[in-house]
Backbone bond lengths (Angstrom), bond angles and torsions (degrees), N, CA, C in turn:
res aa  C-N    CA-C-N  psi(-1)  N-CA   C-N-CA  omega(-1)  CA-C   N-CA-C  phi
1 X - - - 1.453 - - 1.531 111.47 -
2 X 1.437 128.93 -40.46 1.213 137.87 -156.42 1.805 86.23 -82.57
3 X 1.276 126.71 -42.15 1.501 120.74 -177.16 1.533 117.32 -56.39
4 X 1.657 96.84 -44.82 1.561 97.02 171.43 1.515 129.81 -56.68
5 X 1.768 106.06 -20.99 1.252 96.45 -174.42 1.423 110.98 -96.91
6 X 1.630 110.14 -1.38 1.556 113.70 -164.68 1.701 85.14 -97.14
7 X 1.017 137.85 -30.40 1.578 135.44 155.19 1.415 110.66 -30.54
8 X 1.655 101.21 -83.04 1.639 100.98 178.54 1.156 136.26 -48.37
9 X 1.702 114.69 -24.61 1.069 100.00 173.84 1.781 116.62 -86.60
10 X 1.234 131.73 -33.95 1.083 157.71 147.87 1.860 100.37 -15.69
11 X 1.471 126.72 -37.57 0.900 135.38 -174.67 1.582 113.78 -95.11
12 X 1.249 103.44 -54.43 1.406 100.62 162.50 1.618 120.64 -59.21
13 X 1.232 127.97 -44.51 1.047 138.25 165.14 1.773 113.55 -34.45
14 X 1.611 110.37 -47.73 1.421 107.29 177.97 1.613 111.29 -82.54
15 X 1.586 121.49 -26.38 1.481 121.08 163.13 1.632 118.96 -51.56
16 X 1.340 116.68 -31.32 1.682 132.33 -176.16 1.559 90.56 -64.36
17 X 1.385 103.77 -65.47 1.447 106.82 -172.22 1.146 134.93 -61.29
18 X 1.503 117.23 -14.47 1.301 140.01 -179.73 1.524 105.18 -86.20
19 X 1.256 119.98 -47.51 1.193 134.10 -166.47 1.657 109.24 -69.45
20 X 1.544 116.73 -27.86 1.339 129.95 -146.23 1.716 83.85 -99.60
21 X 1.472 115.77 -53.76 1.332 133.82 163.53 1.502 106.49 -21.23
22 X 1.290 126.15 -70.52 1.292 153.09 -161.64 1.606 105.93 -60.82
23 X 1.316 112.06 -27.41 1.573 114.40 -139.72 1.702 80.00 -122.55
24 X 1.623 133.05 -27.14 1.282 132.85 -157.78 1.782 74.86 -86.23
25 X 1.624 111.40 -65.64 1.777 94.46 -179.82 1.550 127.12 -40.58
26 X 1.032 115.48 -58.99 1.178 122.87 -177.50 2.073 100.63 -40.42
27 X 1.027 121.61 -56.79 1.574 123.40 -170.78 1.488 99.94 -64.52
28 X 1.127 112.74 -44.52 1.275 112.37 -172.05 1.768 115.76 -66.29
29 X 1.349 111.35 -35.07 1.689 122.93 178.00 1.687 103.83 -60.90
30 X 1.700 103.12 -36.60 1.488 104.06 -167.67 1.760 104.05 -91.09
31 X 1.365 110.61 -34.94 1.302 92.41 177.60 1.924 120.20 -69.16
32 X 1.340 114.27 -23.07 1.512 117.40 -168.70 1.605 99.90 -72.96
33 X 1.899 100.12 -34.24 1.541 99.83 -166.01 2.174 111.46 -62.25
34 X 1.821 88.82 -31.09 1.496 87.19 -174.30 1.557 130.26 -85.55
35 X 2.174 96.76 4.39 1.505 121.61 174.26 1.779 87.93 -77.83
36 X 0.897 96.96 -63.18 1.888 100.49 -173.34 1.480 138.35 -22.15
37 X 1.604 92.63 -58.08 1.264 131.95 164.88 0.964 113.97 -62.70
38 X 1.391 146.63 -43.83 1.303 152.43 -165.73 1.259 119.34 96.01
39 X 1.446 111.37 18.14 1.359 112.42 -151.34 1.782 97.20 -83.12
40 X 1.373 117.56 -21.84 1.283 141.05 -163.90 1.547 94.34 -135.18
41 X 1.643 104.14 99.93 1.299 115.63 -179.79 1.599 123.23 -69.34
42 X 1.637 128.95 166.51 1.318 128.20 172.55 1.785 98.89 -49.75
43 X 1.006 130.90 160.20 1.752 125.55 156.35 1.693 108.26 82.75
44 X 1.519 110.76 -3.94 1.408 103.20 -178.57 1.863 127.05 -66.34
45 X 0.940 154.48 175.99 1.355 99.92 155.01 2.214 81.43 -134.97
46 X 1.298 91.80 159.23 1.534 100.97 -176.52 1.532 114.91 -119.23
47 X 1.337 104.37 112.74 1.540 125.98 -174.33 1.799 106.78 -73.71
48 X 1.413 126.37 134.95 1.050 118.93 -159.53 1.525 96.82 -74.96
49 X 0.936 120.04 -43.26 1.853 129.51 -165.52 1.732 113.59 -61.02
50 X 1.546 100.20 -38.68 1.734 106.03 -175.64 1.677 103.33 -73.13
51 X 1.963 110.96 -42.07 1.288 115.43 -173.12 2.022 112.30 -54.22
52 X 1.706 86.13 -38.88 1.952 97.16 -166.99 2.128 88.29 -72.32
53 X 1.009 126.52 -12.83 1.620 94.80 -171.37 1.692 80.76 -113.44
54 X 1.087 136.14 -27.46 1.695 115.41 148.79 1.538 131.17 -31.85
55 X 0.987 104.66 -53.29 1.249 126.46 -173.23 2.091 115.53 -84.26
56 X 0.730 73.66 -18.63 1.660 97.18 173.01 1.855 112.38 68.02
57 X 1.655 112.77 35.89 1.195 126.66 -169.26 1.809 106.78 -122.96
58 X 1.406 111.31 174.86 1.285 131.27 162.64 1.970 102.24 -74.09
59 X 1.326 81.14 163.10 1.839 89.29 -163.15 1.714 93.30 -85.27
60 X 1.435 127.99 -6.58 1.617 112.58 168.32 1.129 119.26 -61.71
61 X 1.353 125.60 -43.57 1.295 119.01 -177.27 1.272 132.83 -61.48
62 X 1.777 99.63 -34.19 1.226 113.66 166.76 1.148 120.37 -57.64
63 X 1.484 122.54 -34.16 1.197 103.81 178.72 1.324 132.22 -88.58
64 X 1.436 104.32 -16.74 1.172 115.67 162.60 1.622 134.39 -58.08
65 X 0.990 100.26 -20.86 1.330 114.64 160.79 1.705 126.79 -94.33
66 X 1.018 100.58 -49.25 1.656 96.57 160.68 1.884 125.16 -41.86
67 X 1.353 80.75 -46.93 1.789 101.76 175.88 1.398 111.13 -52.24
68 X 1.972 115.08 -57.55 1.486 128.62 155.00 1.843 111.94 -34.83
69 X 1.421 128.98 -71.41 1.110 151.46 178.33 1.950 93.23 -39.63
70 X 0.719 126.03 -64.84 1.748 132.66 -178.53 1.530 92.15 -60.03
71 X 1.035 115.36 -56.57 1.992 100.52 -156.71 2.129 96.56 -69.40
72 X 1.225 113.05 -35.57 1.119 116.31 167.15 1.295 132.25 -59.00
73 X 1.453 116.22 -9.98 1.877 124.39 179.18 1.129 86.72 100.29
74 X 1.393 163.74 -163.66 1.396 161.55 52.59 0.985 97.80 -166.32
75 X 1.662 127.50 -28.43 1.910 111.34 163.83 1.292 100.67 -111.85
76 X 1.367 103.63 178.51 1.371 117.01 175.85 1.666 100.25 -128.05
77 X 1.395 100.66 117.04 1.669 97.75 176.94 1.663 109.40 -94.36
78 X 1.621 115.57 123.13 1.268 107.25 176.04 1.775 90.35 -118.74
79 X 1.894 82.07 131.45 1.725 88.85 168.16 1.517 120.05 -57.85
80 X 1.267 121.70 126.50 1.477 135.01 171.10 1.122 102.96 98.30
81 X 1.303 144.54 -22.37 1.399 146.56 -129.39 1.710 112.29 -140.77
82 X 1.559 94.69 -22.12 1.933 103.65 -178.55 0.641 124.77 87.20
83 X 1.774 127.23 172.61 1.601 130.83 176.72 1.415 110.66 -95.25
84 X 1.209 91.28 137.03 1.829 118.67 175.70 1.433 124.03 -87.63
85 X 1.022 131.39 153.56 1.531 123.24 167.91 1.733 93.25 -78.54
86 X 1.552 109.84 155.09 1.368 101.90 159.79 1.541 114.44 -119.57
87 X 1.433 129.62 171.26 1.399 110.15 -171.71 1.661 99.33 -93.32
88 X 1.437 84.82 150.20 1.664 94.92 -158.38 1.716 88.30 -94.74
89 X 1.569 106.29 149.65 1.453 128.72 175.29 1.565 119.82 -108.32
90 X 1.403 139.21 85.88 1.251 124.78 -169.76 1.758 109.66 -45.58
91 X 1.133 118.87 -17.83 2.065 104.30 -166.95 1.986 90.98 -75.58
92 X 0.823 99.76 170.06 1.521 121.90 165.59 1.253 107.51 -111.91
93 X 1.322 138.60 147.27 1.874 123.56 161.94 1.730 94.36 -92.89
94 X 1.157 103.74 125.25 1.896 104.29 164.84 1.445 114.75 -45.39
95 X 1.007 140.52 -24.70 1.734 126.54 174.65 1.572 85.41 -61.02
96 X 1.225 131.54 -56.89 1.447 123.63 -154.04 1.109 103.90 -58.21
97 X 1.734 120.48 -66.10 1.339 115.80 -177.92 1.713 123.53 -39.87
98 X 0.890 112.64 -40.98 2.036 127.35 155.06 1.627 111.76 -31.25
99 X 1.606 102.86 -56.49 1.661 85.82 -160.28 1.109 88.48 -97.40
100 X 1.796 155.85 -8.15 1.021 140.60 177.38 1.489 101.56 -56.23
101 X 2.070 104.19 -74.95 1.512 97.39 177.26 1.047 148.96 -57.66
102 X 1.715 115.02 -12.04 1.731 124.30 156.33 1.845 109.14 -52.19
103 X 1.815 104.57 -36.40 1.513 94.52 -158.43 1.466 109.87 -86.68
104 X 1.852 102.94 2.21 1.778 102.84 173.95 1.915 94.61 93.22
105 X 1.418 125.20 -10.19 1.200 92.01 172.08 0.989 118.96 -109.27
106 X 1.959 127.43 -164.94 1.543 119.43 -142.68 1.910 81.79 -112.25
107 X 1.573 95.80 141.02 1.623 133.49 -154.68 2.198 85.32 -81.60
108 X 0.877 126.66 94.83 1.348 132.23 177.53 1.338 100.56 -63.53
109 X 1.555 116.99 135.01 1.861 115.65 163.17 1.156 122.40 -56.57
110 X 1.117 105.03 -3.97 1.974 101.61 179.94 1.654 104.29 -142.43
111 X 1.049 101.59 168.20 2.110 98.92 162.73 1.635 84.50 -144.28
112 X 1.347 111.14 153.33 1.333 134.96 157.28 1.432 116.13 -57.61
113 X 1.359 110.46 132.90 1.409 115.03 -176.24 2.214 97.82 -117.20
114 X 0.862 113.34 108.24 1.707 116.62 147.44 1.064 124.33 -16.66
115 X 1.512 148.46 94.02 1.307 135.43 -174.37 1.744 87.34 -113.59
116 X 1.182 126.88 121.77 1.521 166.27 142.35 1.501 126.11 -69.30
């Protein structure tokens, strides 16, 4: 009996995770789409808590995607201070395009450029 329940939970446990998975993409497709668009300007900065009741989610996903959104160029994470939109640059520099496709991931039409 005790196996069956360490199963179920074990199972539900991977549905949570699946589900959370599902829901971090989903924020993440909508937040990049509204960097794109312009809908979410260079200089904005996006609070995890306002984005998750925007978005109609828990604040993990959000961050999980924001976190994605930063390692990708497109935010700028400042400790204490939050993530920023950054202004996006259509060129790519070719070294980049190199270590993206050496590292197996997908080559974005733009990278974020830092304006200082």
């Amino acid at each position: 009996m005790a196996g069956l329940a360490v199963a179920y939970i074990a199972s539900e446990f991977k549905m949570a995770a699946a589900k959370e998975s599902f829901l971090a993409q989903r924020v993440y497709e909508q937040i990049r789409e509204q960097i794109q668009t312009g809908k979410l300007s260079p200089g904005t900065r996006l609070v995890n808590r306002k984005m998750a009741i925007e978005l109609g989610t828990s604040m993990v996903p959000v961050r999980e995607a924001l976190n994605r959104l930063t390692s990708e160029g497109l935010l700028e994470h400042l400790p204490g201070g939050g993530n920023f939109v950054r202004k996006l640059n259509r060129k790519v520099p070719e070294p980049k395009l190199n270590l993206l496709g050496e590292a197996g991931l997908p080559v974005a039409p733009f990278e974020a450029e830092l304006s200082f």
